[in-house]
C-alpha positions in Angstrom: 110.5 13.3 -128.0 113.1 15.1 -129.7 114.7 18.5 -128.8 113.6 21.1 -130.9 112.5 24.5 -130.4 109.5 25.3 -129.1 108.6 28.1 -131.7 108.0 25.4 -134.2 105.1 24.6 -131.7 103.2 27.7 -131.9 100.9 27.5 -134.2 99.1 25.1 -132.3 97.7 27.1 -129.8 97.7 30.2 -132.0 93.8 30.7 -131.8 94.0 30.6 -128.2 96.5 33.4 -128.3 94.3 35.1 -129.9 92.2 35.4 -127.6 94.2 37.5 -125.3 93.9 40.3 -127.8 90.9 41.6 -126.3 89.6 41.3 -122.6 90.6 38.1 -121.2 88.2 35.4 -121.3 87.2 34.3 -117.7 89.1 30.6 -117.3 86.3 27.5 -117.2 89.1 25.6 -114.8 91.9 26.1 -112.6 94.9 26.4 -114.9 98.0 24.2 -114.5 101.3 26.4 -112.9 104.6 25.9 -114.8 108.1 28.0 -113.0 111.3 27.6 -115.0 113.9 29.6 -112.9 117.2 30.2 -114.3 119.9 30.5 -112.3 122.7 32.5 -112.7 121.2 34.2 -116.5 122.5 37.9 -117.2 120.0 40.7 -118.4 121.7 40.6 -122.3 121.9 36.6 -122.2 118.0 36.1 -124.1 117.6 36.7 -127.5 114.9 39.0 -127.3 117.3 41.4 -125.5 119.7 41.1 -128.0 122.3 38.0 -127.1 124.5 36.1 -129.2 123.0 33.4 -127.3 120.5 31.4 -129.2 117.3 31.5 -127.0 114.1 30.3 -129.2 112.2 29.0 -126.9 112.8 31.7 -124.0 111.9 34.1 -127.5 108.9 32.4 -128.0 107.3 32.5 -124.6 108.0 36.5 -124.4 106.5 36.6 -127.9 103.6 34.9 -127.3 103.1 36.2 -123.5 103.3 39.1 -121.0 107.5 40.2 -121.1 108.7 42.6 -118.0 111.1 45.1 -118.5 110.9 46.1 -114.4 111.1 42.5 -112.7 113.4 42.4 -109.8 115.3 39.5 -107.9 117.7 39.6 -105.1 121.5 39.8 -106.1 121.9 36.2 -104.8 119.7 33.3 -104.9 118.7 31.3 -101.7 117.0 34.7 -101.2 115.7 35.0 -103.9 114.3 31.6 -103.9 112.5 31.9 -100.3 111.0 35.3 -101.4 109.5 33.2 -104.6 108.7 30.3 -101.7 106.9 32.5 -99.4 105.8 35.8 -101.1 107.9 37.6 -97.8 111.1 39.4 -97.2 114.5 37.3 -96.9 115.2 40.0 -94.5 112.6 38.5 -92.2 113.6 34.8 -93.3 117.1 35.0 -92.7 118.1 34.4 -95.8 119.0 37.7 -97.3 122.8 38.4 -97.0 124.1 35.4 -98.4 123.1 31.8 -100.1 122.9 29.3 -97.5 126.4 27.0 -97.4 126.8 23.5 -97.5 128.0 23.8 -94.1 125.1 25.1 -92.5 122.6 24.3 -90.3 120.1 27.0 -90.9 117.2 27.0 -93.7 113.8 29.3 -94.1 111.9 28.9 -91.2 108.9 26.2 -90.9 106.1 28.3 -89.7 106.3 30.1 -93.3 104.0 28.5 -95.5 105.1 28.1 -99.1 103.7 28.3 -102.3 103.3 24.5 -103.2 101.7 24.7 -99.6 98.7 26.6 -100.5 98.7 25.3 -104.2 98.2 21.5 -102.7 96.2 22.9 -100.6 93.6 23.9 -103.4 94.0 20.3 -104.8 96.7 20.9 -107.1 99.9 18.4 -107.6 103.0 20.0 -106.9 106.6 18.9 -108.2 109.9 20.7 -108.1 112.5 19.3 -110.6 115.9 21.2 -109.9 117.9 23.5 -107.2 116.8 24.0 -103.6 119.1 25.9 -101.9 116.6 26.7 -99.2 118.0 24.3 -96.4 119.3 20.9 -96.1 120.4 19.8 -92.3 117.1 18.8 -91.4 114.3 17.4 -93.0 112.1 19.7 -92.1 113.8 22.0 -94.6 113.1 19.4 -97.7 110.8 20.3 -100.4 108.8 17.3 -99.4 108.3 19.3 -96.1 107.5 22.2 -97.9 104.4 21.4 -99.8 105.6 19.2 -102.9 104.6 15.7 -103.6 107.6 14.7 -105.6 110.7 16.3 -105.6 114.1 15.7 -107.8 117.4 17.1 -107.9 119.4 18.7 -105.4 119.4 20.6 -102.3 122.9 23.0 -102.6 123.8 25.1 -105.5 127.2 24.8 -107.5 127.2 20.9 -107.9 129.0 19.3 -111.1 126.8 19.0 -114.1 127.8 15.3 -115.0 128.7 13.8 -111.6 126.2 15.7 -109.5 128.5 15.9 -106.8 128.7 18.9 -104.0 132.3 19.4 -102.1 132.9 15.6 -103.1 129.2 14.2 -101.8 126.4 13.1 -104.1 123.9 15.6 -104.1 121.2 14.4 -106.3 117.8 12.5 -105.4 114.0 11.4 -105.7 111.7 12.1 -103.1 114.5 12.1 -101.0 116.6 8.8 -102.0 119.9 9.8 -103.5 120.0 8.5 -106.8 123.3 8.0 -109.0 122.4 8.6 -113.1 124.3 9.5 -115.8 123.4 12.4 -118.0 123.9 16.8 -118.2 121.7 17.9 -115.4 119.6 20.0 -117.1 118.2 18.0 -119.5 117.6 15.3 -116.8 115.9 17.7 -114.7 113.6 18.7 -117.7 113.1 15.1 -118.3 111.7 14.7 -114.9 109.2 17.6 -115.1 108.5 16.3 -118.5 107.6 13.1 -117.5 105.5 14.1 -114.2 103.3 16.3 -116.4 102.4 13.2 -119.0 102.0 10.9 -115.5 99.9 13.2 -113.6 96.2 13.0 -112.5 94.3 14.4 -115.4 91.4 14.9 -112.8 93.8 17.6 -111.5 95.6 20.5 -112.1 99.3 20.8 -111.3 102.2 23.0 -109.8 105.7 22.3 -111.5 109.1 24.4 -110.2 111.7 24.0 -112.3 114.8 25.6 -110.5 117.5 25.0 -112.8 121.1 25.3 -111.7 122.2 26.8 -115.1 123.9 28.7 -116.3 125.7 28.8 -112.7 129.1 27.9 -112.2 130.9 25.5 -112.6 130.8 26.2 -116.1 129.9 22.8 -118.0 127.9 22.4 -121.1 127.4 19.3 -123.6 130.6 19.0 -126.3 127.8 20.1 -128.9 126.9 23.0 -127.4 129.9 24.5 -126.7 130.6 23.6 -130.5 127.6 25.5 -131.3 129.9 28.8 -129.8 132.9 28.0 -131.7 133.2 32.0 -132.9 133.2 33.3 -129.0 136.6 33.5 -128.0 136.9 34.1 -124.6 136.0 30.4 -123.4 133.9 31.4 -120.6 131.5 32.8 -122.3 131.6 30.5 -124.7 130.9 27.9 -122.4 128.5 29.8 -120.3 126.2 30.8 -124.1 126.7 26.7 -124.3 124.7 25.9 -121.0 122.3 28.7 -121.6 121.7 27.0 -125.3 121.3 23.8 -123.2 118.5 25.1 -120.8 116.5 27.3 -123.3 116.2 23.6 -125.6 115.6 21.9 -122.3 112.9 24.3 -121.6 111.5 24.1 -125.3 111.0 20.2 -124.7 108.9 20.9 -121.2 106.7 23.1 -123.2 106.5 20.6 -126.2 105.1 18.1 -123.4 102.5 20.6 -122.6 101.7 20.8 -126.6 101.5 16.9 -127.0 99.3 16.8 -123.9 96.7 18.9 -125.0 97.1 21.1 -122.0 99.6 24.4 -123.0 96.1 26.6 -123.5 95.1 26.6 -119.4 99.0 26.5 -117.9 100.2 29.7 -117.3 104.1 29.4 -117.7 106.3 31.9 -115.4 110.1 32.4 -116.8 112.9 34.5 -114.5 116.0 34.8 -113.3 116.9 34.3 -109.4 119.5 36.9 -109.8 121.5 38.6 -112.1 124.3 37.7 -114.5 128.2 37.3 -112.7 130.1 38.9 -115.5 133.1 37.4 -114.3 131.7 34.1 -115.1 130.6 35.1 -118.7 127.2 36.5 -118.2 126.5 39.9 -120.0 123.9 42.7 -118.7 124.0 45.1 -121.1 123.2 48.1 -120.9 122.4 47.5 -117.2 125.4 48.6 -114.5 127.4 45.9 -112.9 125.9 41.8 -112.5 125.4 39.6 -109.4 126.5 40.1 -105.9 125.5 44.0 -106.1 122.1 46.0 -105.5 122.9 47.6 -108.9 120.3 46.9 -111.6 122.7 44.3 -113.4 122.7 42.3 -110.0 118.8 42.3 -109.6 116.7 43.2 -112.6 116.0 40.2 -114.3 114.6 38.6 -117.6 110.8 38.0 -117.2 108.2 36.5 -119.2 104.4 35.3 -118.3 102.6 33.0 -120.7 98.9 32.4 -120.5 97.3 32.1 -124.1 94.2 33.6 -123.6 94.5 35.1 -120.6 97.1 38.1 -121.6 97.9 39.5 -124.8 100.4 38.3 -126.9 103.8 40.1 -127.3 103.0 42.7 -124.4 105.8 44.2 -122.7 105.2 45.6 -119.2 107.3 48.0 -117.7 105.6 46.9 -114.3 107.6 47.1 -111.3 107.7 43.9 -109.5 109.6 41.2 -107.5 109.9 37.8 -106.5 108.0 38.2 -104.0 105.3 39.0 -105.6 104.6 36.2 -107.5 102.7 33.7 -105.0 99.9 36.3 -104.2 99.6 37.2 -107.9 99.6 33.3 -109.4 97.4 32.5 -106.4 95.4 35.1 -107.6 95.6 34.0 -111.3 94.5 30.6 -110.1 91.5 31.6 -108.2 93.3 30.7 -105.0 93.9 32.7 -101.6 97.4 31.8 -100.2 95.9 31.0 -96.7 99.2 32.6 -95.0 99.2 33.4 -91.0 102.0 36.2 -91.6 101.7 39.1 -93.7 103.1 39.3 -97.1 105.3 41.5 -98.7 104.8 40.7 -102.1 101.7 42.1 -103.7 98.7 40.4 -106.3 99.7 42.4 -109.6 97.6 40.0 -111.4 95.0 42.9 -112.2 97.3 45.0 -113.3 98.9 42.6 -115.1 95.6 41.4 -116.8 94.7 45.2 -117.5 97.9 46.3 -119.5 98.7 48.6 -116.3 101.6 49.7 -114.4 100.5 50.2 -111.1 102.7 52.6 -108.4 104.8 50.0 -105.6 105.7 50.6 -102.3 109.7 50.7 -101.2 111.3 47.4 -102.2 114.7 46.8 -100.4 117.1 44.1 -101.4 121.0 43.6 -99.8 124.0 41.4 -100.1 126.8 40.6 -98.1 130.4 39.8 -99.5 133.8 40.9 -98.5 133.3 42.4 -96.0 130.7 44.8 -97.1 126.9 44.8 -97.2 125.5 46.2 -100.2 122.0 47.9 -99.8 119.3 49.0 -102.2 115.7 50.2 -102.5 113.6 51.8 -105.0 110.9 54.4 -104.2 108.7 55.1 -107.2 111.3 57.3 -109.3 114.4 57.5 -107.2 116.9 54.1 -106.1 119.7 54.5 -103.6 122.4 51.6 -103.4 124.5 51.8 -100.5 127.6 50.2 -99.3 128.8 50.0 -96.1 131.9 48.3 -94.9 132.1 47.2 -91.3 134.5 49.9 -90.9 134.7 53.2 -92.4 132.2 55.7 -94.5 129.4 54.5 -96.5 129.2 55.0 -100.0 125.8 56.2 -101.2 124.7 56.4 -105.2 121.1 57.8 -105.7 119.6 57.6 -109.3 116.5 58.5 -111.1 116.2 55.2 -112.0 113.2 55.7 -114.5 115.4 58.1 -116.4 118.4 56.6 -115.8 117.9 53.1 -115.8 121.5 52.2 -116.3 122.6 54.2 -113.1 125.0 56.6 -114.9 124.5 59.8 -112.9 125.0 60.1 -109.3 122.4 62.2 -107.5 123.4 61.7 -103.4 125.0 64.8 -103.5 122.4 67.2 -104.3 119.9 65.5 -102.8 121.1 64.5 -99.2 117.7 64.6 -97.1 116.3 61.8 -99.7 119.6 59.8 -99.1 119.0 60.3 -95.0 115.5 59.1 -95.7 116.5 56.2 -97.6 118.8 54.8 -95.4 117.0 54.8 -92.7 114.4 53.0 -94.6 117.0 50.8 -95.6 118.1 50.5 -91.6 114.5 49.8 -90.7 113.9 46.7 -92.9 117.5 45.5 -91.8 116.5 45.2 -88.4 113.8 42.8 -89.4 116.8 40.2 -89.8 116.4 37.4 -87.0 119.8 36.7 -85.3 120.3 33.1 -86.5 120.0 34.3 -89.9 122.7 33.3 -92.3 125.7 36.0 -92.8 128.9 36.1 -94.7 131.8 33.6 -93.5 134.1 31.3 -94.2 134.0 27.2 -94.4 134.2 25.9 -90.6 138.1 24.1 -90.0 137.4 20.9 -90.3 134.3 20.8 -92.0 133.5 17.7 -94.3 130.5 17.1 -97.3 128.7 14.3 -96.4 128.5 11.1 -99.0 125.1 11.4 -99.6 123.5 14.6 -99.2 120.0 14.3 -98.6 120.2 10.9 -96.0 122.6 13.4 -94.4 119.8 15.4 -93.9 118.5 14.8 -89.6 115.6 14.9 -87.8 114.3 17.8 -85.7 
């Protein structure tokens, strides 16, 4: 199949579109899950926030679905990633301060039970194409360990687009076989999702995680594409619009496979970003106040769209507050599954709300991130947000906004209002001390310290 944009598709499912203009038509069958996570893409990098950056088919699925204004991800994306995985904290994973390095040992523990889990569970097929980042020492960190049948691509973030190499070692494999190909890793990880979905069992519904690893540094993209940005002349965003280009066609041929198949009516197609954009790298989050790495809302509110054509209204935007963690008890929900977990989660089923056209009140949501030397808190209660700093010596810095009036944190409130910023940061305290004491923190590369060859047979027992 050739690239091409998926809004040249969308007519053919226009009457079940339709549908979702009135109350949502109870489905006759478990629908098919499709997660395209970007990695790495900045608030003001989709076209339907305004972008330079030619997006048609990230367009379409926010015309044609559910698009969230409010949607929230940590500022870094291993936790990001397990709160997704687990629908729980990363402050109780140990995986909330930083990404886990490709020197470490540690990954999300194995008595949480992931998403795929439950989804295989209720007889689905379950495939991740893309980035884990959620452990690789042990094999009982592996996706196949986690709940997915097949799995392709790599463990660590940051690998080379074109030699799929990590700190010198090939990172890149099938069902845990390192495999060397040729080829821009994007469109070979949406050729892989692509072909599970036309090789599946047609008796049975699927569960497809496409983690891509773009737009992330290093900053690689196609010849064509970064052609395509000729007029940008600060080259990394040029090349950084190039890979985004690259993932939004690669995305439009996954959906085309779900056209050709007969199938794009019953899968409900979920769209984010793990964190969000690192200006420094040439991702834009305007209007938004600062990018990755911070609690601001430029480091965690993130692009957000929900497709199910006949199940929610076309072209609805939802100002919905919501995170990661949220979304396996509300897709379990969609899909008429319980998520069959042993420990409590923190995310919460917004699928009747979501299904209603309502914005429903949330509870505290904390998030945190840990770099040079200073761990960078936030939480949001109903109207008000404090971020806090605090270095490991010295004062804390406390900012406290209105954040539904002033969603582009503007206007410092801490000072008038210092019993809500007590209040707050002892919340913020509170869920810190949730953290277990092997969790992964801030640090340098161990002396001595060496990639292995191969990553995944690197990967030991235990």
């Amino acid at each position: 199949m050739k690239r091409r944009d998926f809004l040249t598709l969308a007519a053919g499912f226009s009457a079940a579109c339709a549908l979702g203009r009135g109350a949502a038509a109870a489905p006759s069958r478990k629908p098919n899950i499709l997660i395209f996570l970007a990695d790495d893409l900045g608030w003001h990098d989709v076209g339907y926030h305004g972008s330079e950056i030619r997006t048609p088919n990230i367009d379409g699925l926010a015309a044609q679905g559910v698009r969230f204004e409010r949607a929230y991800s940590f500022p870094v994306c291993s936790p990001t990633r397990s709160g997704l995985m687990t629908g729980r904290s990363p402050m109780r994973l140990g995986v909330c301060y930083t990404v886990i390095r490709p020197w470490s040992d540690y990954g999300v523990p194995v008595a949480e039970r992931f998403m795929p889990q439950a989804f295989h569970d209720a007889g689905y097929q379950t495939a991740i194409t893309g980035k884990w980042h959620l452990g690789h020492a042990y094999k009982k960190f592996l996706p196949r360990s986690r709940g997915f049948d097949h799995a392709y691509g790599h463990l660590n973030g940051a690998i080379d687009y074109f030699t799929h190499e990590r700190e010198g070692g090939l990172d890149w494999n099938r069902n845990g076989q390192s495999v060397r190909e040729e080829g821009y890793s994007t469109f070979l990880l949406g050729d892989e999702a692509a072909r599970f979905i036309r090789q599946r069992d047609r008796t049975r519904p699927f569960f497809v995680y496409v983690p891509f690893n773009s737009p992330h540094a290093p900053l690689q993209a196609p010849p064509e594409y970064i052609e395509k940005y000729s007029s940008i002349a600060e080259p990394r965003r040029r090349s950084f619009a190039a890979m985004v280009d690259a993932m939004d066609t690669t995305i439009g041929r996954v959906l085309g496979t779900l056209e050709e198949e007969g199938i794009a009516g019953n899968t409900l197609v979920l769209f984010f970003s793990d964190n969000g954009g690192p200006t420094g790298s040439g991702a834009t989050n305007t209007p938004l106040r600062a990018g990755k790495g911070t609690t601001f809302e430029g480091g965690i509110r993130v692009p957000t769209v929900i497709r199910w054509p006949g199940q929610l209204k076309p072209g609805t935007v939802s100002n919905q507050v919501m995170s990661m963690m949220d979304y396996f008890p509300t897709l379990a929900a969609a899909a008429g599954l319980t998520p069959g977990n042993t420990l409590p989660l923190d995310g919460k089923n917004l699928w009747p709300s979501i299904t209603a056209g309502k914005a429903e009140p949330r509870e505290d949501i904390c998030f945190c991130v840990e770099s040079a030397g200073v761990v960078r808190l936030g939480v949001h209660r109903r109207e008000w947000k404090l971020v806090r700093e605090v270095p490991r010596s010295g004062t804390p810095t406390n900012y406290l906004f209105r954040i539904d009036e002033d969603p582009n944190e503007t206007t410092n409130l801490a000072e008038k209002n210092p019993k809500l910023v007590a209040e707050l940061a002892e919340r913020l305290e509170n869920w810190r001390a949730l953290h277990p004491a092997g969790g992964v923190r801030e640090g340098p590369m161990p002396q001595g310290w060496k990639a292995p060859k191969l990553w995944v047979e690197a990967a030991r027992e235990g």
